[in-house]
C-alpha positions in Angstrom: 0.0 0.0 0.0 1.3 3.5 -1.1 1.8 6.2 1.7 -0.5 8.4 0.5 -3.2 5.6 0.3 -2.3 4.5 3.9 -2.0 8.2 5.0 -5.3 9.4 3.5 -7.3 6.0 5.1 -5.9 8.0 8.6 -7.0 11.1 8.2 -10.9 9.9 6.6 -10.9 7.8 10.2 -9.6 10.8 12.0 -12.7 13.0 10.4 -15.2 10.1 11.5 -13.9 10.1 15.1 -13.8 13.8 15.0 -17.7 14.2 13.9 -18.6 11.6 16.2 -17.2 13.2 18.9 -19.1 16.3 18.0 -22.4 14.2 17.3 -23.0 14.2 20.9 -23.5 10.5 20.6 -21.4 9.2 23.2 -21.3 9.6 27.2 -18.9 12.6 28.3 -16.4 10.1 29.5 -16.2 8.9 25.9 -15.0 12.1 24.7 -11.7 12.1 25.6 -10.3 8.9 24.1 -12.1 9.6 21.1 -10.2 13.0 20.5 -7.1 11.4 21.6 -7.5 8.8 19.1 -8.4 11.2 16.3 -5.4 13.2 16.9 -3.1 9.6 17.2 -4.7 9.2 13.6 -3.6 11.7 12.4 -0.2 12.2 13.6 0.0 8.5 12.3 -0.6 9.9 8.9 2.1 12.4 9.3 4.8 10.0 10.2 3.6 8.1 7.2 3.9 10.9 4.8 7.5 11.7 6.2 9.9 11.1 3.2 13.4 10.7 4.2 15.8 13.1 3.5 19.1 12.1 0.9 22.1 12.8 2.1 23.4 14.8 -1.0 27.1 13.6 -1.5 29.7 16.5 -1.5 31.5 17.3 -4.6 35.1 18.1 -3.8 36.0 21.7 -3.9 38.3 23.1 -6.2 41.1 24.3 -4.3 42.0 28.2 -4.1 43.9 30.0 -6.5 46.9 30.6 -3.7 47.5 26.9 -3.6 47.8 26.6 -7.7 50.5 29.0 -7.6 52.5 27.5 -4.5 52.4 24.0 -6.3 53.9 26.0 -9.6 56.7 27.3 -7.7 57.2 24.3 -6.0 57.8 22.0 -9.1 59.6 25.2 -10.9 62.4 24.8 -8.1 62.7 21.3 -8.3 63.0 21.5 -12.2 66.0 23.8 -11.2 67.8 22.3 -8.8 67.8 19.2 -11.2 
């Protein structure tokens, strides 16, 4: 079953406890599991729609201009003091 499927099942049974409650139906005691159930629903259907996050992989940087030149002058010494 997809996530959104699974995720919108939640939140329709999250509506129905959440009318009920407000029907008037049940016995005052009732009331509060009802809302606490509606509102487990639908936190439910917010972990379910969570997507994970990619860790992005890092693309090396290109090094400063500073250290291009001191890697010139380094091989221009050794080509002279060969």
């Amino acid at each position: 079953m997809k996530a959104q499927n699974l995720a919108s099942i939640l939140i329709y049974m999250a509506v129905l406890f959440h009318l009920i409650v407000m029907s008037g139906w049940f016995h005052p005691e009732m009331l509060q599991p009802l809302q606490l159930a509606s509102l487990g629903l639908m936190l439910v259907a917010l972990f379910v729609l969570r997507k994970k996050k990619r860790k992005t992989k890092r693309r090396p940087r290109k090094p400063p201009a500073e250290v291009g030149q001191l890697l010139e002058r380094s091989e221009e010494s050794k080509e002279r003091s060969m």
